[in-house]
C-alpha positions in Angstrom: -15.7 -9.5 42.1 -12.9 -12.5 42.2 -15.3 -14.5 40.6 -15.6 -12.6 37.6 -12.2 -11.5 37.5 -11.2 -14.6 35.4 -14.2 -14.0 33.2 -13.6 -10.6 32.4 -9.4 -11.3 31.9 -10.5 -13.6 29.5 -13.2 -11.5 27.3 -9.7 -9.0 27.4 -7.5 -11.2 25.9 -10.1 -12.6 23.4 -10.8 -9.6 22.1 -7.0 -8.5 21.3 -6.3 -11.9 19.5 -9.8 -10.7 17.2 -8.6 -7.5 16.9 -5.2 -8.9 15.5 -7.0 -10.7 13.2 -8.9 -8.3 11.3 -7.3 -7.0 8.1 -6.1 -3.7 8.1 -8.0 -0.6 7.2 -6.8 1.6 4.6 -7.8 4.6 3.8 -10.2 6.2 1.2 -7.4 8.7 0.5 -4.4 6.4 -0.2 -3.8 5.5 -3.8 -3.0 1.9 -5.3 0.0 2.9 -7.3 0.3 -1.1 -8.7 -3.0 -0.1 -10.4 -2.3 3.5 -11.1 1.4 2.4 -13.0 -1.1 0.0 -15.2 -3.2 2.8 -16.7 -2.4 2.7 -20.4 -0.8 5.5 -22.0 -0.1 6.7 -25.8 3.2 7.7 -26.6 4.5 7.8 -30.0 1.8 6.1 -31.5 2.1 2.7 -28.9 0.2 2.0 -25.7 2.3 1.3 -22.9 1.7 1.4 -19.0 2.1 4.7 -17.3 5.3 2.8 -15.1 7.0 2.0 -18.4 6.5 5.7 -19.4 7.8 6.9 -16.6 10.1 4.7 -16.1 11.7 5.1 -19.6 11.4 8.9 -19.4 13.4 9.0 -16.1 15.9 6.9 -17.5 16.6 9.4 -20.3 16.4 12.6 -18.0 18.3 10.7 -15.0 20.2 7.9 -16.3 18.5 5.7 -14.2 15.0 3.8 -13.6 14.8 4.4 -10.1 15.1 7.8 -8.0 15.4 7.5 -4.7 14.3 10.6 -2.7 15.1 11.7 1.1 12.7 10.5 3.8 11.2 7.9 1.5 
């Protein structure tokens, strides 16, 4: 056993530093909203990205761009 106790530390700590360097899994579920604020929308007769839409429409309703909501 003590001589593969070095062995088998060492297969340990290899394996974390590989795990560490595999990207991160998302999930299926989780959506991309960079590429969901890029889908074009038509309002008033001009295409603009869904984040400009919104963006301009919370502006009007809130008097600002950004709403920042609890726990978030």
């Amino acid at each position: 056993m003590k001589r593969f106790l070095p062995w088998i530390i060492f297969a340990i700590a290899a394996g974390s530093i590989a795990v560490n360097w595999l990207p991160p899994k998302t999930a299926k579920n989780d959506i991309d909203l960079t590429k969901f604020g890029k889908i074009p929308v038509l309002v008033g007769g001009r295409v603009k990205p869904l984040d400009t839409v919104a963006r301009n429409s919370l502006l009007i309703i809130h008097g600002k761009q950004e709403l920042r909501l609890e726990g978030g």
